[in-house]
N, C-alpha and C positions, 0 to 999 in steps of 0.2 A: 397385587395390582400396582400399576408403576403412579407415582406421585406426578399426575396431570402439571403440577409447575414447577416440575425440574426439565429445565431445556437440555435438550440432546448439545454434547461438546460440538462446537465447531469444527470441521475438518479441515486441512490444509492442502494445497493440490497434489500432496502427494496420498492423500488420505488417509493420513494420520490425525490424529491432534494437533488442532489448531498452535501455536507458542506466541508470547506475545513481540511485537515488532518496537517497541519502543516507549521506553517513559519519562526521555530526557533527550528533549523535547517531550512531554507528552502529547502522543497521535491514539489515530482511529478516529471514524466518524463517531464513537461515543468517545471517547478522551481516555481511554480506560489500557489504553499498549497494545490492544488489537487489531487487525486489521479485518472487523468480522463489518460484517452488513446486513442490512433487516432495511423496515418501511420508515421511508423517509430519506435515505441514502441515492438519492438518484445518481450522485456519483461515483457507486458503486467502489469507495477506498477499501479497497482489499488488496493491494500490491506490496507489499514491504519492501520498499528501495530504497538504497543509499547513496544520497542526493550527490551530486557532482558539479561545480563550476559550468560545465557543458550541459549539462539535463536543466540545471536551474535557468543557464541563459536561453533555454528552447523553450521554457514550458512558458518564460516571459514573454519568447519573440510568438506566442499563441496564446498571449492575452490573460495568463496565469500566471501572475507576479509571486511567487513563493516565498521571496528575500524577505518579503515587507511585512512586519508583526500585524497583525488584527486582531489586538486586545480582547475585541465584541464578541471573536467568536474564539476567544483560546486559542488565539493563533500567533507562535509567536517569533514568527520569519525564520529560514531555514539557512542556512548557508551548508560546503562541502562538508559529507563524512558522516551529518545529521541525517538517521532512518527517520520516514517519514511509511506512511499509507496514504499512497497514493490513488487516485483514479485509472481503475483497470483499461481504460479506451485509452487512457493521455499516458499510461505506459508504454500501449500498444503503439499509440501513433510517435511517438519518443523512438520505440522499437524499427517501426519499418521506415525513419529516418537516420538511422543510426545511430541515434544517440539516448540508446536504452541506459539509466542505469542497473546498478548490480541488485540483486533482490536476494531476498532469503527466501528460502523456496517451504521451508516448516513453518513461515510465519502466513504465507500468502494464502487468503482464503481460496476453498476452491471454487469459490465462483470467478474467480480470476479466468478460470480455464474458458469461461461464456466469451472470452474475449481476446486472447491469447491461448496459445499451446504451451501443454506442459513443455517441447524442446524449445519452444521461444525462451518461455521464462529460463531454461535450463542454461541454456548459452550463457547470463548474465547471474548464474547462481554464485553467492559468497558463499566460499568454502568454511566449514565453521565445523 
């Protein structure tokens, strides 16, 4: 019989094993390098993107200041180069302005796919 509290791996949109997205900064809505999601995540951070000059100045000019630390919630401003887990919609909508950044596509949960296509995300995947 399987041990009721061991949770099934996260999968990735390629449907593998989930990998984690980052720990310096450390992200993910738990703080933990993942870009996994559960209850209480309404902003569905599952995107593993590597933040850009240009993504950072958009997600600002839509009211989403990234740059700026928020101590209160471990958050501690982003600048270029810095992966982050992102919000699957503010990707999306990043995406069909052109100004998606680059994502890891084994770190991205697959619930990203509720919101984007695996060739969306594909077009902006870092080679690794």
């Amino acid at each position: 019989m399987a041990n009721p509290s061991a949770r099934p791996q996260p999968k990735n949109v390629l449907g593998k094993p989930l990998i984690g997205c980052c720990t310096d900064p450390l992200t993910g809505f738990y703080r933990d390098g993942f870009c996994r999601t559960g209850a209480g995540d309404v902003g569905v951070h599952t995107v593993c993107a590597e933040m850009t000059e240009d993504f950072l100045a958009f997600s600002r000019s839509r009211g989403n200041d990234l740059t700026t630390p928020v101590p209160e919630y471990e958050f501690p401003g982003l600048q270029a180069g810095d992966r982050w887990c992102l919000c699957a919609a503010r990707w999306k909508e990043a995406y069909d302005a052109g100004m998606a950044p680059r994502v890891l596509l084994a770190a991205c949960h697959i619930s990203s796919l509720e919101f984007a296509t695996l060739e969306e995300l594909s077009e902006h995947a870092i080679e690794e």
